[in-house]
MMTF fields as JSON, N, C-alpha, C and O atoms, coordinates in Angstrom:
{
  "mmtfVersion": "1.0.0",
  "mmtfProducer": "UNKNOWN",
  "numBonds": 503,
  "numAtoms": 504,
  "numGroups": 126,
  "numChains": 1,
  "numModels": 1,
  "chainsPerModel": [1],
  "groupsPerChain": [126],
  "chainIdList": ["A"],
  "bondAtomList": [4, 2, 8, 6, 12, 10, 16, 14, 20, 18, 24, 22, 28, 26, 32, 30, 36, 34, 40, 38, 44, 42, 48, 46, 52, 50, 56, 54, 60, 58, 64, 62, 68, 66, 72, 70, 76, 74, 80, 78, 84, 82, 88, 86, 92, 90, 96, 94, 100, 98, 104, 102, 108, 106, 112, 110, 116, 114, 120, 118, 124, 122, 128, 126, 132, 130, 136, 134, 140, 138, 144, 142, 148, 146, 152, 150, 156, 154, 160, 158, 164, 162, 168, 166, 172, 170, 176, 174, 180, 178, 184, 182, 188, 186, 192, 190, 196, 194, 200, 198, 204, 202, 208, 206, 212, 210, 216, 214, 220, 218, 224, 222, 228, 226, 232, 230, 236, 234, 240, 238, 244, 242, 248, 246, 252, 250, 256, 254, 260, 258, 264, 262, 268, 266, 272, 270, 276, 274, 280, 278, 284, 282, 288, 286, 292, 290, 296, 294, 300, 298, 304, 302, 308, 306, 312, 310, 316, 314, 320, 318, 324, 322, 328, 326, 332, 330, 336, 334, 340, 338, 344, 342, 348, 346, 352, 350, 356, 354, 360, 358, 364, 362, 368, 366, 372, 370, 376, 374, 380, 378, 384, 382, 388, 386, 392, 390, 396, 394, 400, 398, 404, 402, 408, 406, 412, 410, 416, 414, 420, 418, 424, 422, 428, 426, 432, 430, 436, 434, 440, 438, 444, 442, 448, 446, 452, 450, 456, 454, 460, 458, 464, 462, 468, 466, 472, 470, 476, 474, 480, 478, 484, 482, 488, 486, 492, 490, 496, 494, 500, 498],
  "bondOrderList": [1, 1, 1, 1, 1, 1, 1, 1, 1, 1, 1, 1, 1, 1, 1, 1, 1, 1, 1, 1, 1, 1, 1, 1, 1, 1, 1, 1, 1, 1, 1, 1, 1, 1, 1, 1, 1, 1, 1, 1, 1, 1, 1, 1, 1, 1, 1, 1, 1, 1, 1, 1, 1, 1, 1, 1, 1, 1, 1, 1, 1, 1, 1, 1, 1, 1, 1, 1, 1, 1, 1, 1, 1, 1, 1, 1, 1, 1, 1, 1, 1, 1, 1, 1, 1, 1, 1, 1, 1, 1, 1, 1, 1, 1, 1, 1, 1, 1, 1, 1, 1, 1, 1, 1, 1, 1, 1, 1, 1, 1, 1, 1, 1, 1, 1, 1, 1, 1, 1, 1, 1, 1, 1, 1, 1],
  "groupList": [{"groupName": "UNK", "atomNameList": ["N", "CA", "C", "O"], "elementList": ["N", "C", "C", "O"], "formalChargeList": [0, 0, 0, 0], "bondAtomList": [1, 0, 2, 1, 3, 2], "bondOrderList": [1, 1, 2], "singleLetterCode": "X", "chemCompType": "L-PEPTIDE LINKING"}],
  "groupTypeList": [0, 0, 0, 0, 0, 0, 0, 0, 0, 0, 0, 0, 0, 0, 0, 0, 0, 0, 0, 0, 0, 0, 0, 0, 0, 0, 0, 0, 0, 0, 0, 0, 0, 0, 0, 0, 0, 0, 0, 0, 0, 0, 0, 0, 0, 0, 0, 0, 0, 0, 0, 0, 0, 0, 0, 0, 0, 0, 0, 0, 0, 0, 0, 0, 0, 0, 0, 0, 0, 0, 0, 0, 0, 0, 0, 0, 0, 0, 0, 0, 0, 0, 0, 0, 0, 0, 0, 0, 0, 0, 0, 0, 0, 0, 0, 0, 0, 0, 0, 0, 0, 0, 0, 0, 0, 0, 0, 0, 0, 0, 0, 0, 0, 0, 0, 0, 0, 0, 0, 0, 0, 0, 0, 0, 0, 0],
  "groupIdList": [1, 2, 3, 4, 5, 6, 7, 8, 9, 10, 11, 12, 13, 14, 15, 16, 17, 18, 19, 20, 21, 22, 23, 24, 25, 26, 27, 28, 29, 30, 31, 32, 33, 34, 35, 36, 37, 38, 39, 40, 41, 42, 43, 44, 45, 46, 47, 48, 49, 50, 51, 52, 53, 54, 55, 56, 57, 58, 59, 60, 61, 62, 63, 64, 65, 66, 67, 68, 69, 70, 71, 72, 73, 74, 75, 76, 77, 78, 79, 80, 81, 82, 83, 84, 85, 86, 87, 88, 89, 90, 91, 92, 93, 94, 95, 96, 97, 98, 99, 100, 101, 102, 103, 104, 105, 106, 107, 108, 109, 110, 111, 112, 113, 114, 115, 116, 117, 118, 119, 120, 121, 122, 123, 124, 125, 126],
  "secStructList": [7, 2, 2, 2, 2, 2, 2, 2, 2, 2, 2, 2, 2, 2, 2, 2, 2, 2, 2, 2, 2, 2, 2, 2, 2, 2, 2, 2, 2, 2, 2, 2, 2, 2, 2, 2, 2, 2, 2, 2, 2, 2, 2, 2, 2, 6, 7, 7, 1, 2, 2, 2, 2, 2, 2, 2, 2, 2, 2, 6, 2, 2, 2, 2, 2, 2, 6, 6, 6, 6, 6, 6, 1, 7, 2, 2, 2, 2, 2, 2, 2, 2, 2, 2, 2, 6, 6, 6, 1, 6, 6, 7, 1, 4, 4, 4, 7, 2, 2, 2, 2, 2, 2, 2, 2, 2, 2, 2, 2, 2, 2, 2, 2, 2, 2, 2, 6, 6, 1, 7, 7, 1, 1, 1, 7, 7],
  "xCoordList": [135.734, 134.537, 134.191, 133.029, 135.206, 134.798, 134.311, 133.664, 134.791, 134.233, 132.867, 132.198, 132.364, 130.994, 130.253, 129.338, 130.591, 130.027, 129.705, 128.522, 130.711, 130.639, 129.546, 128.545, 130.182, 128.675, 127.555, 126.848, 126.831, 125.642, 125.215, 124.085, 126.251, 125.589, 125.307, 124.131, 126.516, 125.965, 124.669, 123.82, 124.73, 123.133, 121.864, 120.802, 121.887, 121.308, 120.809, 119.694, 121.529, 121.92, 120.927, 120.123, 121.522, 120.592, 119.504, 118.64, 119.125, 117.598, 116.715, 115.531, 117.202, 116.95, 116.487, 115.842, 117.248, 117.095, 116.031, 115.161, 116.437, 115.494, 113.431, 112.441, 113.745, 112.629, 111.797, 110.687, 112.716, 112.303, 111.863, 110.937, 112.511, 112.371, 110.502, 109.855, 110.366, 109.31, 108.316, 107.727, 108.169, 107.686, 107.367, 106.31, 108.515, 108.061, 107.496, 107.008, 107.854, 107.049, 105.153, 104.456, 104.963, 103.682, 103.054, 101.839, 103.767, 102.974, 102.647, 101.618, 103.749, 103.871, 102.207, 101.126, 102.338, 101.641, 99.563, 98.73, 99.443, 98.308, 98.408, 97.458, 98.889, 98.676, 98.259, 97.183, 99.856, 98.742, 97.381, 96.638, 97.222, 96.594, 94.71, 93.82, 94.764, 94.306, 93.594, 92.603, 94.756, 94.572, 93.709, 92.875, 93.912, 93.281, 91.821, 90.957, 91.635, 89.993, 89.19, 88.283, 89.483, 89.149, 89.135, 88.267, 90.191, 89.75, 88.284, 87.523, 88.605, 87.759, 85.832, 84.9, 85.94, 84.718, 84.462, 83.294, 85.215, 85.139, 84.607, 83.453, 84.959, 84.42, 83.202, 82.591, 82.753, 81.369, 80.329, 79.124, 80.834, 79.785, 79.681, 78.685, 80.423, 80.135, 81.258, 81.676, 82.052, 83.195, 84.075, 84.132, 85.072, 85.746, 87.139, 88.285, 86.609, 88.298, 88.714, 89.521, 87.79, 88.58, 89.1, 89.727, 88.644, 88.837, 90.332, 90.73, 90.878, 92.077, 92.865, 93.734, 92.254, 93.294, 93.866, 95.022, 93.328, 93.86, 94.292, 95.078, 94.083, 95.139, 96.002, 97.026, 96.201, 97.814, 98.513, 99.676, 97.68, 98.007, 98.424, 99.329, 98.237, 98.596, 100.234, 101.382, 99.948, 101.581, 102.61, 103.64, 102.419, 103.344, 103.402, 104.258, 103.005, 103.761, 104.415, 105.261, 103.819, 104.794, 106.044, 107.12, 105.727, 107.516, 108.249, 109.435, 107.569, 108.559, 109.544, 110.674, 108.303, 109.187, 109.97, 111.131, 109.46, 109.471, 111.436, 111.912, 112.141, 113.945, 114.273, 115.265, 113.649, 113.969, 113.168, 113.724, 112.496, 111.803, 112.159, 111.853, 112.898, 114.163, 115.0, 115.559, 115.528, 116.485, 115.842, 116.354, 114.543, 113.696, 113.4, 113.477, 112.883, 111.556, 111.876, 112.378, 111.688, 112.029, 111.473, 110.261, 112.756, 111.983, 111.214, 110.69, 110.909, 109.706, 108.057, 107.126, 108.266, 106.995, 106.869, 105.942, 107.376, 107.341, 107.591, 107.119, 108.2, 107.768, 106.088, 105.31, 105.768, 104.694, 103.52, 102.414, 103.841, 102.761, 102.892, 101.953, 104.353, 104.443, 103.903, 103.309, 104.049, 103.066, 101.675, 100.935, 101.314, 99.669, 99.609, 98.969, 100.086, 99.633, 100.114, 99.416, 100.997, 101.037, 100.132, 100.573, 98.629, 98.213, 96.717, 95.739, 96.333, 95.369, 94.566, 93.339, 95.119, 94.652, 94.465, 93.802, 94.684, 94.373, 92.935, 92.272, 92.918, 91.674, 90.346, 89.23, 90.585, 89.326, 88.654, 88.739, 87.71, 86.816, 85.478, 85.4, 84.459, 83.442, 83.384, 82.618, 84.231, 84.155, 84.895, 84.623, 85.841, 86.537, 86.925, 88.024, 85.412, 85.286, 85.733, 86.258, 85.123, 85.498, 87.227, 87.734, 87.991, 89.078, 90.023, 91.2, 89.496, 89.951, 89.543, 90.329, 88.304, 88.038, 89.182, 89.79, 89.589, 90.222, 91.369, 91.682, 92.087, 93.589, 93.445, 94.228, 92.888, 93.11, 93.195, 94.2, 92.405, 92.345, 93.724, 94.582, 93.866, 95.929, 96.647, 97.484, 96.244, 97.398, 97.515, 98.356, 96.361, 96.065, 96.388, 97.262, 96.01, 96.686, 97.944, 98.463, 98.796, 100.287, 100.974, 102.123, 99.838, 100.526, 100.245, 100.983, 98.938, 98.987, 100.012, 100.216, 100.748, 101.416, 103.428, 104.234, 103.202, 103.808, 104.202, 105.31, 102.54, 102.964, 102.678, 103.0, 102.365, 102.134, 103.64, 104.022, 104.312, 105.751, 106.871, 108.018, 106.436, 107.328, 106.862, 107.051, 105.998, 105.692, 105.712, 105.391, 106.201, 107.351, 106.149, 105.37, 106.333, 105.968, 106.802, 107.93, 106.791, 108.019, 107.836, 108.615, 106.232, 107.105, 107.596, 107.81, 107.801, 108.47, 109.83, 110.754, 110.133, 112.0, 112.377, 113.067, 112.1, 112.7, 112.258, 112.706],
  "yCoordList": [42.323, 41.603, 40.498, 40.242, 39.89, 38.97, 39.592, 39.086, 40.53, 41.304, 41.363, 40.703, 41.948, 42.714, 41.049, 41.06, 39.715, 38.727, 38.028, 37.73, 37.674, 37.988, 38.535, 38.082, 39.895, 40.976, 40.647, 40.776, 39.968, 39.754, 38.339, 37.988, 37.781, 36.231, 36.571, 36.495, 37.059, 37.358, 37.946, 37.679, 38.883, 40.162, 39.16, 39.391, 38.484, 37.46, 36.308, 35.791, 36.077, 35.412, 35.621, 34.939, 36.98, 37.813, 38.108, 38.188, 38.247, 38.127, 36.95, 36.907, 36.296, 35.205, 34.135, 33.112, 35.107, 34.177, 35.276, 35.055, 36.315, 37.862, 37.486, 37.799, 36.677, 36.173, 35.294, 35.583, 33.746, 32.895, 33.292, 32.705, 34.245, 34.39, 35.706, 36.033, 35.961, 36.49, 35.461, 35.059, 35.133, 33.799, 32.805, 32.632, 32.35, 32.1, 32.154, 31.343, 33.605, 34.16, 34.89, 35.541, 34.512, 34.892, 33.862, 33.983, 32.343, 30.968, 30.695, 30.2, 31.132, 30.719, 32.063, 31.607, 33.058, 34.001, 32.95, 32.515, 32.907, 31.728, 30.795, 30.799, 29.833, 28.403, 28.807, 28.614, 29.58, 30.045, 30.875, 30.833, 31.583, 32.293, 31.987, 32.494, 30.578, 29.821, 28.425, 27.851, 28.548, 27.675, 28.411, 27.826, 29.55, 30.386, 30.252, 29.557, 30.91, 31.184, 29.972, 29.928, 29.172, 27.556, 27.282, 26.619, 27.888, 27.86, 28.898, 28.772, 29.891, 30.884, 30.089, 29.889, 29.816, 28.917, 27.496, 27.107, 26.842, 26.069, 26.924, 26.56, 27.807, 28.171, 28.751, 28.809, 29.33, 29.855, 28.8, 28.979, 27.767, 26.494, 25.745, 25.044, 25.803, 25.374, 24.519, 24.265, 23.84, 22.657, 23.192, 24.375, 22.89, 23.52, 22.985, 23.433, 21.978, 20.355, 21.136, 22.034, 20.356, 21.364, 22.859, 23.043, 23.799, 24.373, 25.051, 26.191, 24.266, 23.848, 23.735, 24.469, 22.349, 21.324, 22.797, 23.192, 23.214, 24.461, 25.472, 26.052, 26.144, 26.597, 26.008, 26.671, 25.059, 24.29, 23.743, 23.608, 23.644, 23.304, 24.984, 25.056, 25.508, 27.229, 27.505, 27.701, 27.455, 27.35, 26.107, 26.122, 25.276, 24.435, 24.907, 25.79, 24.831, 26.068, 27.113, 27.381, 28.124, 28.882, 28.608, 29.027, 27.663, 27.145, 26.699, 27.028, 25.465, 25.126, 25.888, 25.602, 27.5, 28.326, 29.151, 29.369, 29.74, 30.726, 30.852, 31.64, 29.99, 30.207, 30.427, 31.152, 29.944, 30.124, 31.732, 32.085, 32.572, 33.345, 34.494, 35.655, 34.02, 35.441, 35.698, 36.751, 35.16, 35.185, 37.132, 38.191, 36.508, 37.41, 38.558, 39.679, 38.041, 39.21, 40.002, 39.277, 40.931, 41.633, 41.15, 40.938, 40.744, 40.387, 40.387, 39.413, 41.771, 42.281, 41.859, 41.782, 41.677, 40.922, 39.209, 38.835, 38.553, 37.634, 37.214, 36.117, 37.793, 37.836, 38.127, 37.326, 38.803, 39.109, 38.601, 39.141, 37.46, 36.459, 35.284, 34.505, 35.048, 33.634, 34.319, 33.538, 35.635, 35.648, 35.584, 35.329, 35.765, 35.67, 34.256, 33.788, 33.457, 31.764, 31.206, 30.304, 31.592, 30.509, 30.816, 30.354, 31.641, 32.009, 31.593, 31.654, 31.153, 31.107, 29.536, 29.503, 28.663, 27.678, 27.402, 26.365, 27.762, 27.602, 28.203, 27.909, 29.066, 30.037, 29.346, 29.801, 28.012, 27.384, 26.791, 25.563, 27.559, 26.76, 27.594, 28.773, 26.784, 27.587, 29.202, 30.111, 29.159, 29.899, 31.08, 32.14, 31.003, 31.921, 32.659, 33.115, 32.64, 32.815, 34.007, 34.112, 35.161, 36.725, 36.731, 37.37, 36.106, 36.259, 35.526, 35.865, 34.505, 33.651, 34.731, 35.286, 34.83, 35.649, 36.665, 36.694, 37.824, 38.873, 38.317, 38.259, 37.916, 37.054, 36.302, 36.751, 35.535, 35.192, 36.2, 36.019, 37.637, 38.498, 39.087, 39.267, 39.369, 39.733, 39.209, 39.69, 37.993, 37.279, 37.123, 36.899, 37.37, 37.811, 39.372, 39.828, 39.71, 41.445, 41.526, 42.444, 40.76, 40.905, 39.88, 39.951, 38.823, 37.705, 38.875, 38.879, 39.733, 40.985, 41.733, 41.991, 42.178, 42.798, 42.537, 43.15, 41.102, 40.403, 40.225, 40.381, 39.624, 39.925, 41.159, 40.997, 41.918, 43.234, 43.816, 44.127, 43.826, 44.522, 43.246, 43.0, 42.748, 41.45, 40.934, 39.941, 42.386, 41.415, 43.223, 44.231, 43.125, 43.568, 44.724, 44.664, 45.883, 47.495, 48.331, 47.841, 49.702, 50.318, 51.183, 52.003, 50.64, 51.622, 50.655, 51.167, 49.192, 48.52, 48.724, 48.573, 49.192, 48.905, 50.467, 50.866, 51.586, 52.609, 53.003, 54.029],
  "zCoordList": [-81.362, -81.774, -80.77, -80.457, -80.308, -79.197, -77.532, -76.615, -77.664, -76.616, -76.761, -75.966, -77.523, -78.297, -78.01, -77.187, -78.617, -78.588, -77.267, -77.101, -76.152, -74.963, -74.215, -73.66, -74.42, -74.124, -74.221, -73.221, -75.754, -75.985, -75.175, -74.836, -75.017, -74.468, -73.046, -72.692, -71.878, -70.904, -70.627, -69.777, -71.626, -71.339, -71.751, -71.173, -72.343, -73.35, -72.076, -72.132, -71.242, -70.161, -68.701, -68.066, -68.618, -67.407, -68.26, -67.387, -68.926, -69.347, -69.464, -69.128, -69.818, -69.55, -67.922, -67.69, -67.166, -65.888, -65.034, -64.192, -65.547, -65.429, -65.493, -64.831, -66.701, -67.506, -66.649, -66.202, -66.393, -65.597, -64.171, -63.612, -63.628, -62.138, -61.957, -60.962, -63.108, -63.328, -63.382, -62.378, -64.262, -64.62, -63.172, -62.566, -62.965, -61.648, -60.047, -59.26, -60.035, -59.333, -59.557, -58.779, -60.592, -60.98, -61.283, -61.443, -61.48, -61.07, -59.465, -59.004, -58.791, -57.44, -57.132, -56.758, -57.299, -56.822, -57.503, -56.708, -59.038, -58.749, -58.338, -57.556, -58.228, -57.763, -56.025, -55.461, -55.32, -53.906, -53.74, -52.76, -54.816, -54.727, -54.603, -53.921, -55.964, -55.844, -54.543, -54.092, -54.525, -52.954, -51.94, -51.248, -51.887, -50.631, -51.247, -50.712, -52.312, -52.911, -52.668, -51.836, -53.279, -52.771, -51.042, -50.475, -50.424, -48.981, -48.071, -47.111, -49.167, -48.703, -49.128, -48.35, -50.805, -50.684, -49.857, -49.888, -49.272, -48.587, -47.36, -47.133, -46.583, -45.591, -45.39, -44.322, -46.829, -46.809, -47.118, -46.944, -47.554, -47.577, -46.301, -46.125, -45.569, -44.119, -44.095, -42.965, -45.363, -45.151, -44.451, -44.788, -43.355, -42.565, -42.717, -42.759, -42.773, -42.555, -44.316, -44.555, -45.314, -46.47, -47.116, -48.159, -46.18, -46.141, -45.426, -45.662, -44.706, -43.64, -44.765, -45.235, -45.215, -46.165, -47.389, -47.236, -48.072, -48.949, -48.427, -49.176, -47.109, -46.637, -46.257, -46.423, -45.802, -45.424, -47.532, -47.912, -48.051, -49.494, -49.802, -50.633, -49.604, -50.23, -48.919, -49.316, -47.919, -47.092, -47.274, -46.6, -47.963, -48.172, -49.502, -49.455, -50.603, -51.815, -51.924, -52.777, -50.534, -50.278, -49.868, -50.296, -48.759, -48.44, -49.044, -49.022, -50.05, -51.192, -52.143, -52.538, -52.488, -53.501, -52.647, -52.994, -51.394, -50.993, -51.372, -52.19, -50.637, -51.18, -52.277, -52.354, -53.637, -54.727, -54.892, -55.932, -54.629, -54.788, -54.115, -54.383, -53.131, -52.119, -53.057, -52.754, -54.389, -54.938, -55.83, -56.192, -55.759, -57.084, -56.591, -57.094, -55.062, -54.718, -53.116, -52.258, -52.886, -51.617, -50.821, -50.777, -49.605, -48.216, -47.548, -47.009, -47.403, -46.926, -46.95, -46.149, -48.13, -48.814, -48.7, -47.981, -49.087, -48.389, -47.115, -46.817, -46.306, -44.605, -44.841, -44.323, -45.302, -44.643, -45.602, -45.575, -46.508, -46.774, -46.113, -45.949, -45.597, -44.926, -43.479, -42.735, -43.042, -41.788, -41.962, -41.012, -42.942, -43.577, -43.588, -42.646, -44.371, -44.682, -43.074, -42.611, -42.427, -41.451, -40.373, -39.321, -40.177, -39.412, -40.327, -39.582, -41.908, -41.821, -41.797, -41.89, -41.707, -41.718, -40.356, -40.36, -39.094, -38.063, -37.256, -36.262, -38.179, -38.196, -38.815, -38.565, -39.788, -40.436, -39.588, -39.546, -38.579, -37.723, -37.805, -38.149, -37.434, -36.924, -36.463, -36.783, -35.806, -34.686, -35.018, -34.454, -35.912, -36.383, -37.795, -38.111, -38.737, -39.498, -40.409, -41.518, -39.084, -39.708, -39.801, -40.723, -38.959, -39.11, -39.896, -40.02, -40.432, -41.516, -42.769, -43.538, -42.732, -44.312, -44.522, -45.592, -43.104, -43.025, -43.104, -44.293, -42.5, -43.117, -44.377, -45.215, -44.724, -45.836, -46.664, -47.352, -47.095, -47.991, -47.683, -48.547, -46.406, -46.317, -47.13, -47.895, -46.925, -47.483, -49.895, -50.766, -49.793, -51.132, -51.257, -51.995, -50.88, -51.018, -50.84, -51.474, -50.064, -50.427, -51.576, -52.011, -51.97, -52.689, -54.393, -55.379, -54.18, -55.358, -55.598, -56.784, -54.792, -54.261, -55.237, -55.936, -54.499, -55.42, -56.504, -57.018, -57.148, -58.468, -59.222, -60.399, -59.073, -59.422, -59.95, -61.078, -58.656, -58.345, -59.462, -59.087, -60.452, -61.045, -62.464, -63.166, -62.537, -63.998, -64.651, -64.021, -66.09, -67.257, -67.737, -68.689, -66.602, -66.885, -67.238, -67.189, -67.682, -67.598, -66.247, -65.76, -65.667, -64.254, -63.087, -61.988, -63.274, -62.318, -62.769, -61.97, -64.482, -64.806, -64.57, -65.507, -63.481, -63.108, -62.359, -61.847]
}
């Protein structure tokens, strides 16, 4: 019987942290996700400097979670949003519009990607 009890707390346990790491990766996925859209309307209104400012506000969220979030989520994928965010705020100029819009949407299509692959289907649990 103490076995059996055991049993339930651990499993009880990993679900639990199972839970949170979902959870947290699908805040991290709006709040950046957010940040970008807000960068993206900043750039179609002509604001440029704020438009910067929310992409560098959307890559410093990423960096903050991004370690706690290797724990959750495959490498792969986050390589290749932190290569998306660290390339689009440099892009908020005049001059380089088409390619800000086009990276930024990268970087939303893999931050989808994300959470897509992390939130409680039965075709992500097989």
């Amino acid at each position: 019987m103490k076995r059996l009890l055991v049993s339930v707390i651990i499993l009880g346990a990993v679900l639990f942290v199972c839970f949170l790491g979902v959870r947290f990766a699908t805040d991290s996925y709006e709040k950046i996700t957010e940040q970008l859209m807000l960068g993206e309307k900043s750039i179609e209104n002509g604001e440029y400097a704020k438009a910067k400012i929310h992409c560098e506000k959307a890559e410093k969220l990423y960096t903050e979670r991004e370690q706690l979030m290797a724990a959750f989520v495959n490498h792969g994928i986050l390589d290749e949003i932190g290569q998306a965010l660290a390339g689009v705020a440099p892009l908020a100029d005049k001059d380089s519009v088409p390619e800000f819009l086009s990276l930024c949407s990268e970087a939303k299509v893999a931050l989808t990607h994300l959470r897509n692959d992390h939130i409680f289907i039965i075709g992500n649990l097989f």
